[in-house]
N, C-alpha and C positions, 0 to 999 in steps of 0.2 A: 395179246388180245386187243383188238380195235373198238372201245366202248365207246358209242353213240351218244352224245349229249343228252340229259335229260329232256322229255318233249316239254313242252309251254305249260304243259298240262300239271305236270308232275309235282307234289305236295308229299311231304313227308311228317310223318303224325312226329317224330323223333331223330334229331339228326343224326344218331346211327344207324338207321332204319337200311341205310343203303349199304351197310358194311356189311352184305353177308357173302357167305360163299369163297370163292378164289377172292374177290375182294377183300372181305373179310381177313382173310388168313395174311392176306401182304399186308394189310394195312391195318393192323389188329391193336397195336400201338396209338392208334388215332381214337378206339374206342374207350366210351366214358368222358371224352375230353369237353364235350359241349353237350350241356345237361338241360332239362327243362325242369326239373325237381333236384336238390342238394342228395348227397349218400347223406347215410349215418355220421360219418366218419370225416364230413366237411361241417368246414365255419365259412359262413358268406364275410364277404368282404368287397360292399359297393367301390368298383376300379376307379369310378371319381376320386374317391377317399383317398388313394393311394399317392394324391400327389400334396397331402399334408404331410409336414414332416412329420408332428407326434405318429400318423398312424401307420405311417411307411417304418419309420425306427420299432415303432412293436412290433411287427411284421418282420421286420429282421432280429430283432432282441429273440423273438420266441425260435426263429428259425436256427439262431445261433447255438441253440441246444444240440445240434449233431454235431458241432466243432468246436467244443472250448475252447478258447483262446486262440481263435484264427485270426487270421489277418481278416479284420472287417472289409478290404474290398473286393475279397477273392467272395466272400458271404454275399455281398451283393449281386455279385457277378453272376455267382452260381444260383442265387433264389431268382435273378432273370431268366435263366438259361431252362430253368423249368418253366414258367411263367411263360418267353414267348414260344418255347415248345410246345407248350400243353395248346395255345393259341395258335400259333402259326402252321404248324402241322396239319393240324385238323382242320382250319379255314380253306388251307389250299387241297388239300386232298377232295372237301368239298365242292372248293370252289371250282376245279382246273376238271376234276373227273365228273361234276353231275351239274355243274354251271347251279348249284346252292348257296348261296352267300350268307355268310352270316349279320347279323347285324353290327354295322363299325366303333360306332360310337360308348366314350368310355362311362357316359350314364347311361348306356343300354344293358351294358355289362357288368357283372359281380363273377370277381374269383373267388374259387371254393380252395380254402386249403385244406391241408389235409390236418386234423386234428390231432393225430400225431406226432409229425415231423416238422410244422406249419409248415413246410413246403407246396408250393401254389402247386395244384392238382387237375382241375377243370378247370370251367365257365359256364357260369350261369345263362343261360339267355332267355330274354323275355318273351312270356307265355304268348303275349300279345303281338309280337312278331312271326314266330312261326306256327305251324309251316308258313313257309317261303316257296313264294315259286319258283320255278328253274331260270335265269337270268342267262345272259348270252355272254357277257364280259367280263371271268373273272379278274382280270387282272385288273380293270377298273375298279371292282370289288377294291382289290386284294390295297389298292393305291390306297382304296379312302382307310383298308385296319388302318395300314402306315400313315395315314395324315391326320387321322384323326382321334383313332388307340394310341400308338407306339408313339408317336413324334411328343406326345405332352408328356407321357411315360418317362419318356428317356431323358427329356430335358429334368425332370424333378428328380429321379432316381441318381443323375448326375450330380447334380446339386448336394441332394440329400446323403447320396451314400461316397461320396468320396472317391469316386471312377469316371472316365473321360465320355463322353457324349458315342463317342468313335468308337469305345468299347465295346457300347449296349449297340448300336449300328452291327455292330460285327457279329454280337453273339445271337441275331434275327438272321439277317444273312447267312451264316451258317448252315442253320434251319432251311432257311428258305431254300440255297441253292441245292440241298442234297436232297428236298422232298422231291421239288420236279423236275430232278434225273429221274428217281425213282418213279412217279408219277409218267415219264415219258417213256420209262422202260418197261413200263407194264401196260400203257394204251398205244404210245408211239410216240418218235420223235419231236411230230409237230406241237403233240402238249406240251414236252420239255423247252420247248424253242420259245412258243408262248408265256411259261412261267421265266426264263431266264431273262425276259425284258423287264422284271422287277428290279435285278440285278444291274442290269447290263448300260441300261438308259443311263444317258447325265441326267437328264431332268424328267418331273415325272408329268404328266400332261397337261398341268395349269403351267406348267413353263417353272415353278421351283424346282430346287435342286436336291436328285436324289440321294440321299444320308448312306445308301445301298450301295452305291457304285462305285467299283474301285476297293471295296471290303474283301472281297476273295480273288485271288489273282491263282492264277497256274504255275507251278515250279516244281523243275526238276529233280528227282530223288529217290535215288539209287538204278538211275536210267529211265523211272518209268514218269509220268507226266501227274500232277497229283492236284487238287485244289487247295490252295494255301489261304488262310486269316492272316490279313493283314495287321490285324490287333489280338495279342495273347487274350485269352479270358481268365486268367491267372488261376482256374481250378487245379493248377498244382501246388501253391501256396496251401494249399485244403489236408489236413492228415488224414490219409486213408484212401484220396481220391487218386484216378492215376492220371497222367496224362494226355492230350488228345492224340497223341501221335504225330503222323507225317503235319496233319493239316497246323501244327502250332508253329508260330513263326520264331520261337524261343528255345533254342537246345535243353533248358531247363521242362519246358512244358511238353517236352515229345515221349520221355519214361512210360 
């Protein structure tokens, strides 16, 4: 399917507003992830806040409840891996298929976790932002999550939780490189080509250097050609959890 850019025009009372239909159905995964009202079943948590240590260690202490006695950095790891999935997903799905951007910035934003699991679940965004209109460049977008979300993110989360910079780099890219195959395989290659300069760039267009690049390499396995992490995300340290497969760069983590 060949889907047409959002016109200029185009205003969305809710950022799922566009998930319906065959979109919908491929991309169903994406819904609920950027809210403009909390569930039931979420606790706000201002993303500023996240980069104190007290309120990052609650955030993991209450998360820690689905792994007793795990290894604290695989907890980390993993409470990212949701965090920039629930975010990263749903930005470029907006971003790449309806040129919708969401707001960058980490006081714009509040993660909802889920009151159960504290597992990070959505994101909040503010009333006062959208709708949004249809912008022409997500990937410029998509630069400023990373420079101005993730990049403070990861430097704290490193710090605080015990895990390499290059870890939390790896377990975005992850994300990011298999939404816009996906994304290019459902509109067309050229989306794909466009979301893979996130990756792909040394540096990202103010001239620093991209944390992204060089995270997933290609390697061969079992003849066929596969996308490999350059850095394990140790979710197999986790009981219960299984391995990622081929894409883990650790015989231990492929189970």
């Amino acid at each position: 399917m060949n889907l047409q850019p959002a016109p200029a025009t185009f205003k969305a009372s809710h950022p799922d507003v566009y998930l319906t239909g065959e979109l919908g159905e491929r991309f169903s995964y994406c819904r609920g992830k950027l809210l403009l009202e909390p569930g039931e079943n979420h606790r706000i948590v201002p993303c500023r806040s996240l980069l104190e240590k007290a309120v990052f260690d609650a955030e993991i202490e209450a998360y820690s409840g689905l792994f007793p006695g795990a290894d604290r950095r695989a907890l980390v790891s993993m409470w990212t891996m949701y965090y920039f999935g629930a975010l990263f997903l749903s930005s470029a799905v907006s971003g790449f298929l309806f040129r919708l951007n969401v707001p960058a910035g980490l006081d714009e934003l509040s993660l909802l976790a889920d009151t159960r699991t504290a597992a990070p679940s959505a994101f909040l965004l503010p009333r006062e932002k959208w709708p949004r209109e249809a912008e022409a460049d997500p990937e410029e977008a998509m630069e400023a999550l990373l420079r101005e979300h993730a990049r403070p993110l990861v430097q704290a989360v490193a710090a605080h939780g015990g895990v390499s910079q290059r870890l939390l780099w790896n377990n975005i890219s992850a994300y990011l490189s298999w939404i816009v195959e996906e994304i290019g395989a459902f509109r067309g290659p050229g989306c794909a080509v466009e979301g893979r300069c996130l990756m792909e760039n040394e540096c990202w267009r103010d001239g620093q250097r991209n944390p992204l690049h060089g995270t997933i390499r290609l390697c061969e396995k079992n003849g066929n050609c596969v996308s490999c992490r350059k850095v394990c995300c140790l979710r197999y340290a986790l009981p219960g959890v299984c391995g990622c497969g081929d894409i883990c760069p650790l015989p231990q983590g492929r189970a």
